[in-house]
C-alpha positions in Angstrom: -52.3 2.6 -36.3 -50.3 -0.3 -36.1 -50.1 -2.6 -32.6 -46.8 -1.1 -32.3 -47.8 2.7 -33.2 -45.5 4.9 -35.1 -42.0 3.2 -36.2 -39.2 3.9 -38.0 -38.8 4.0 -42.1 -35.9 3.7 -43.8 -36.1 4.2 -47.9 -34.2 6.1 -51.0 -35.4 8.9 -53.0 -33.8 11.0 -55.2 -32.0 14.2 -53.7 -34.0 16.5 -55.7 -37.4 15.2 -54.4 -35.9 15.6 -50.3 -35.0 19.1 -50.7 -38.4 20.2 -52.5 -40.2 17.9 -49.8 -38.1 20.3 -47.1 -38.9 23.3 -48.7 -42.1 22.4 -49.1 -42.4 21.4 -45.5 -40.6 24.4 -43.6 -43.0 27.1 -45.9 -46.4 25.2 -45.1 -46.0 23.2 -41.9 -47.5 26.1 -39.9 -50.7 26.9 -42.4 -50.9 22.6 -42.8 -50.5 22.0 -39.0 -48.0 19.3 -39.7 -46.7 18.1 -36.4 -43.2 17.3 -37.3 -41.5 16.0 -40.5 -42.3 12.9 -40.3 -46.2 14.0 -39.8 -46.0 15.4 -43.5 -44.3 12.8 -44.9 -47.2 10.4 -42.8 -50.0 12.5 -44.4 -48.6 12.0 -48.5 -47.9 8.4 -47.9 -51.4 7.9 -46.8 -52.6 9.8 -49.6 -50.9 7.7 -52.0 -52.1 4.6 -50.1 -55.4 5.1 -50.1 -55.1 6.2 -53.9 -53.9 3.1 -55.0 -56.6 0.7 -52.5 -59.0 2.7 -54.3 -57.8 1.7 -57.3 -56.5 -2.0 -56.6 -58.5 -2.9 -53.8 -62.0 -1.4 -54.3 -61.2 1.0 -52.1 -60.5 -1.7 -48.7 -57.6 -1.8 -47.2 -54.4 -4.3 -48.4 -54.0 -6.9 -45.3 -50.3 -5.6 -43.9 -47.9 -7.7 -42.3 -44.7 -7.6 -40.5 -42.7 -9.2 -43.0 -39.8 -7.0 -44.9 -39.9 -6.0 -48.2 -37.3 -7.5 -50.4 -34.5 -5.1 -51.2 -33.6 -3.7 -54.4 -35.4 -2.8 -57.7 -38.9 -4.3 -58.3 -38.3 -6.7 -61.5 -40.2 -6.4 -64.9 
């Protein structure tokens, strides 16, 4: 965890994705011991995370900063 511990996020997905990701969430948050919402949504980003520094990074973690991320679409 971060110097600062948990903050907030702010990001777009489609519609369809939130209401399956609530669905999902208020039928298995008992059985997956999610804390909160934001505990489940915490647990699949670190899975994708660690997918993809396994797969990038040799498995080490990316050095993370404070800097934002550029709005927008990525380009290419």
């Amino acid at each position: 965890m971060s110097e600062l511990g948990r903050v907030a996020v702010t990001f777009y997905i489609d519609d369809d994705l939130r209401r399956r990701a609530k669905a999902v969430y208020r039928n298995t948050c008992a059985d997956e011991r999610d804390a909160s919402w934001s505990d489940m949504i915490a647990k699949a980003l670190t899975t994708e995370v660690h997918r993809r520094e396994r797969l990038y990074n040799r498995g080490r973690a990316f050095e993370g900063d404070a800097q934002r991320l550029t709005p927008g679409r990525p380009i290419g």
